[in-house]
C-alpha positions in Angstrom: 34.5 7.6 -13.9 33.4 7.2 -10.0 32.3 9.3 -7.4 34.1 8.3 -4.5 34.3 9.6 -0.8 38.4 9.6 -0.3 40.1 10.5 3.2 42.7 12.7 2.7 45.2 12.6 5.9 46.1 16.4 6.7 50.1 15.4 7.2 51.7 12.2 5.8 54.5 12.1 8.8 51.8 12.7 12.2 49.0 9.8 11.6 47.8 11.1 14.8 46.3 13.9 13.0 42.8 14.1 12.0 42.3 14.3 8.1 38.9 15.1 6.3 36.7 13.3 3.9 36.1 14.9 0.8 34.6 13.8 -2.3 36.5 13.1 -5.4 36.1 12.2 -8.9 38.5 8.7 -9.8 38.9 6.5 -13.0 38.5 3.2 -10.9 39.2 2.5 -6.9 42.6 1.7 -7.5 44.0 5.2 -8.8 44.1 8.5 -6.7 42.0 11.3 -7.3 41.9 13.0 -10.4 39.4 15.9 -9.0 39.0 16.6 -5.4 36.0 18.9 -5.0 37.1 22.0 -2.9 35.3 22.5 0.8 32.7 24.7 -0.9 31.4 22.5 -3.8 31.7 20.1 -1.5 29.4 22.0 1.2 26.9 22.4 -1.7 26.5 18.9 -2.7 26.3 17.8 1.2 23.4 20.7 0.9 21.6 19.2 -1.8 22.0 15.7 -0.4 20.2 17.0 3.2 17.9 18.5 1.1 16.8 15.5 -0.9 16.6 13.3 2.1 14.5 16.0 3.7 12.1 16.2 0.7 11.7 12.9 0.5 10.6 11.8 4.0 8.4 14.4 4.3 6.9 13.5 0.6 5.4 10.8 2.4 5.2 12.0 5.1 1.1 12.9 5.6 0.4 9.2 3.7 0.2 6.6 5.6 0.3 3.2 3.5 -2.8 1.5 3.1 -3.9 -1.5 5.4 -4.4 -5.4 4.5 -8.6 -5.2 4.6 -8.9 -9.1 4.7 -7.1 -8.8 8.1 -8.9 -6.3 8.9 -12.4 -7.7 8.0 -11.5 -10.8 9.5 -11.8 -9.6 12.7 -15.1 -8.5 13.0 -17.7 -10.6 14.5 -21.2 -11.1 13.1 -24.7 -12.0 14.1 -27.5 -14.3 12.1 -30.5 -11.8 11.9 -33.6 -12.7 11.2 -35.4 -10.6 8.3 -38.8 -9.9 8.0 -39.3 -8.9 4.5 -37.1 -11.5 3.0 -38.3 -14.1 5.0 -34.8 -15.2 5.7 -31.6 -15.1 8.3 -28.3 -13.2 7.4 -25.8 -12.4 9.0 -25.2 -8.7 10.1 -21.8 -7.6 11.2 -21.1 -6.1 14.3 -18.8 -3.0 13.5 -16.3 -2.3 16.5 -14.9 0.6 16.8 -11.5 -0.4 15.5 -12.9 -1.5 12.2 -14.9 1.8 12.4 -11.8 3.8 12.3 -10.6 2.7 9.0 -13.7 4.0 7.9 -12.9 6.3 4.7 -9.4 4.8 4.9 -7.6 3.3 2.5 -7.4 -0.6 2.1 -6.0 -2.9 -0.3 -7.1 -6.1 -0.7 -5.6 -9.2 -2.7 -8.3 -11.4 -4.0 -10.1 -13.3 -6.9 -12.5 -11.6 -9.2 -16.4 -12.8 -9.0 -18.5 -12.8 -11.9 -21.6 -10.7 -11.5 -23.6 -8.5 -13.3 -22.4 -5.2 -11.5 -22.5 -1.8 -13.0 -19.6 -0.6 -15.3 -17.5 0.4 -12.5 -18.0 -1.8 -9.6 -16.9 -6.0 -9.3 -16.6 -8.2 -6.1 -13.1 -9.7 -5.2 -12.9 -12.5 -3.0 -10.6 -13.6 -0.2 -10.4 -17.2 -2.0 -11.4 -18.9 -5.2 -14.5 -19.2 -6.6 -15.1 -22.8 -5.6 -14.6 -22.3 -2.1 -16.2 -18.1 -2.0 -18.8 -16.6 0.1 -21.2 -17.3 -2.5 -20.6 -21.2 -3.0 -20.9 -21.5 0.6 -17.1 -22.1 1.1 -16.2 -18.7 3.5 -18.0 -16.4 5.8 -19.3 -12.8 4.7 -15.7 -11.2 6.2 -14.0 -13.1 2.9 -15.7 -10.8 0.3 -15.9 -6.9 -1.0 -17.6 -4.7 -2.8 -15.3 -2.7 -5.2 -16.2 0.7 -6.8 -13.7 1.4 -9.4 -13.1 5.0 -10.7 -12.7 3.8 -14.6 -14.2 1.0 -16.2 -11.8 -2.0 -15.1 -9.9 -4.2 -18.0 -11.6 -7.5 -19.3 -11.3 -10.4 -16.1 -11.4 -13.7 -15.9 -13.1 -15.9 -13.5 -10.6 -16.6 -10.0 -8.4 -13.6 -11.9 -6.1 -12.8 -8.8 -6.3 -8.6 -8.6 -4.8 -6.4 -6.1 -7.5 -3.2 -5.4 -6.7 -0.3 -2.9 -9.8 1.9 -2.2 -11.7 3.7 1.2 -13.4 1.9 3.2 -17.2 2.2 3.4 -18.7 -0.2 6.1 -22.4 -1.6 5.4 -24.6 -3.2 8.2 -27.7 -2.3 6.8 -28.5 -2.8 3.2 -28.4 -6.8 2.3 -28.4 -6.1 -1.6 -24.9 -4.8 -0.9 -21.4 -6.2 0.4 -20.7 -5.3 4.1 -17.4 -4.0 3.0 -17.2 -2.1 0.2 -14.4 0.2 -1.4 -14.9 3.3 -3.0 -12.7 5.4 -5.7 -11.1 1.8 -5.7 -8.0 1.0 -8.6 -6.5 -2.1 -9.1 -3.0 -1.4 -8.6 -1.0 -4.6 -10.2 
């Protein structure tokens, strides 16, 4: 059995006249109706229909989708700074404020995952491969994250592509720590 939409012409002799659309019930699109709904079921499924659509767009409605975070890291610019205490330069990001209105927002990022000892909950991802990452010297600060998981993640390899949505949490200031970082994070594939 189908559900099918058939038009049903009002008068078979004056084509001129307008028919309606109802909804009927066939064995296959080559016979005629079996059931016709009458105007009133018919009214209630169009109901339910409207009503479905309605539901569902507004489901939605107050989520918006999460961003791409390696475009969006990837456009902030950064500074070498010099550090007294370490002896050393690094470079310090300059947080616009278009970055800093994803702040709290949620990101997803596509990356590889980066061996280090990290507590329970938290790993780094990285834009590219381990052989060509931050840390190898390979890629610029903008090309790694910080990841805060809210359960203890599965066993990963090394260059393990993972997809992670999380909020944003921007970091110009602490230089143990990742200058983007994503909190209440899950890897979603």
């Amino acid at each position: 059995m189908f559900l099918s939409a058939i038009f049903v012409q009002n008068s078979v002799e004056d084509t001129e006249e307008l028919g309606s659309l109802q909804l009927g019930l066939v064995d296959s699109p080559e016979r005629t109706a079996q059931l016709i709904c009458t105007a009133p079921l018919s009214h209630f499924i169009m109901r339910i229909f409207l009503f479905l659509l309605v539901a569902l767009a507004l489901a939605g409605f107050d989520q918006q989708p999460a961003e791409d975070g390696w475009a969006a890291f990837a456009r902030v610019a950064f500074k070498s700074t010099f550090f007294k205490e370490y002896d050393e330069y690094y470079l310090v990001p300059n947080f616009d404020s278009s970055i800093r209105a994803k702040e709290g927002k949620q990101l997803i990022i596509r990356g590889h995952y980066m061996p280090f000892e990290l507590p329970d909950n938290a790993l780094i991802v990285s834009k590219y491969p381990y052989a060509a990452c931050f840390f190898c010297g390979g890629a610029g600060p903008e090309s790694v994250a910080e990841v805060y998981l809210t359960s203890k993640p599965p066993k990963l390899k090394v260059d393990q592509v993972i997809v992670v949505k999380g909020k944003l949490r921007l970091n110009n200031t602490d230089i143990n720590h990742m200058n983007f970082i994503l909190e209440e994070a899950e890897i979603i594939n």
